[in-house]
C-alpha positions, 0 to 999 in steps of 0.5 A, a space after each residue: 491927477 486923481 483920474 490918472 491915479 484911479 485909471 491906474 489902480 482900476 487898470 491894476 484890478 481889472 485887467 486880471 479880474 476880467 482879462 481884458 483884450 483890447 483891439 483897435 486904439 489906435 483908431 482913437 485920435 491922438 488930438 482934437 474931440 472925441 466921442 467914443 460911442 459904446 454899447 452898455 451892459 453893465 456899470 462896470 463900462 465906463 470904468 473899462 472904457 476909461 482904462 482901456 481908452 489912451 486919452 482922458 475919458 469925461 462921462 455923463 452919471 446920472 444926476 442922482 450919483 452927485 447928491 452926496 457931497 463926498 461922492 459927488 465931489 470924487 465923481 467930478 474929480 475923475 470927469 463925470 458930469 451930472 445929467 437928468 435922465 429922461 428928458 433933455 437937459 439942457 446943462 449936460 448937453 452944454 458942458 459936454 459940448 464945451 469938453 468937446 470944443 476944449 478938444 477933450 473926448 467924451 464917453 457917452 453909451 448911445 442906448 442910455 441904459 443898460 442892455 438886459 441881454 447883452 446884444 446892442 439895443 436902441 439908440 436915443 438921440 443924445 449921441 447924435 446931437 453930439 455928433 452932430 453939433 460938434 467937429 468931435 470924430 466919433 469912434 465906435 466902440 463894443 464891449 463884449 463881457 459878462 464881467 464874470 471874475 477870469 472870464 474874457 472881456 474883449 473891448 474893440 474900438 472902430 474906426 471913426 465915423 464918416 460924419 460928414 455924409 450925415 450931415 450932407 443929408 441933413 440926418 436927425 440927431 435920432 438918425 445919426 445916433 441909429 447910425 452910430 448904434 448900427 457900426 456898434 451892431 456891426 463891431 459886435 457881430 464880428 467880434 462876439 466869439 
């Protein structure tokens, strides 16, 4: 109830603050897991993934935002799930799998940090074990904004991802998020100006 009502007020905000323009959603499954894969620019992405996106959203925070017990709990009442950057931790690894065999969609931003420069960058390996591990299909996604007040935001999602040629050829997790990055890139170059 709460992660409907904030998608709603944010959405509100948003929208005519940064004129979002949203194309492909009709590439994200109506049903079954998802992981929608995005590049990242600002702490403002999940928030715009979350309103734009059709289904309900869960994304990894970092584990330092659910110290305080009021945000922490607000946090986990709109899908956010702790991770501890840097390393592989082993529990956010667990409940984002066990969102993806619910058949729920999981928000993740292969890059793992923020872009300095706005342009997709490397990819860490997460996003591919996901990928990887589960039967999710997996839906690119760029966002392309300075989320400057009346500026355009365009968000586009892909279609989804062959994953199953990745497996065939028995690719590492780092491989298939690089694949993954790569339709990133893609979308980008085509729909930067």
């Amino acid at each position: 109830m709460l992660y409907h009502l904030a998608k709603y007020l944010v959405a509100i905000l948003f929208y005519p603050l940064y004129r979002i323009k949203v194309s492909g959603k009709h590439n994200i499954p109506k049903k079954g897991p998802v992981i929608i894969c995005t590049n990242h620019t600002s702490n403002l992405d999940p928030p715009v993934v979350g309103i734009t996106a059709p289904r309900t959203v869960y994304f990894m925070a970092k584990e330092e935002l659910f110290e305080g017990k009021i945000f922490g709990g607000l946090l986990r009442r709109i899908h956010a799930f702790p991770v501890k950057r840097g390393l592989a931790d082993r529990n956010a690894l667990r409940s984002g799998l066990k969102f993806l065999k619910e058949g729920e969609t999981l928000g993740l931003f292969p890059e793992g940090t923020r872009s300095k420069d706005g342009k997709p960058g490397k990819a860490l390996p997460g996003v591919g074990f996901f990928a990887l591990r589960s039967q999710a299909d997996v839906v690119p996604c760029v966002i392309i904004s300075e989320y400057k007040l009346f500026r355009r935001t365009k968000v586009v999602y892909g279609k989804p991802m062959d994953i199953e040629s990745f497996r065939k050829n028995k690719a590492s997790a780092k491989e298939m998020s690089e694949g993954i990055m790569e339709e990133i890139r893609n979308l980008y170059e085509i729909h930067k100006n």
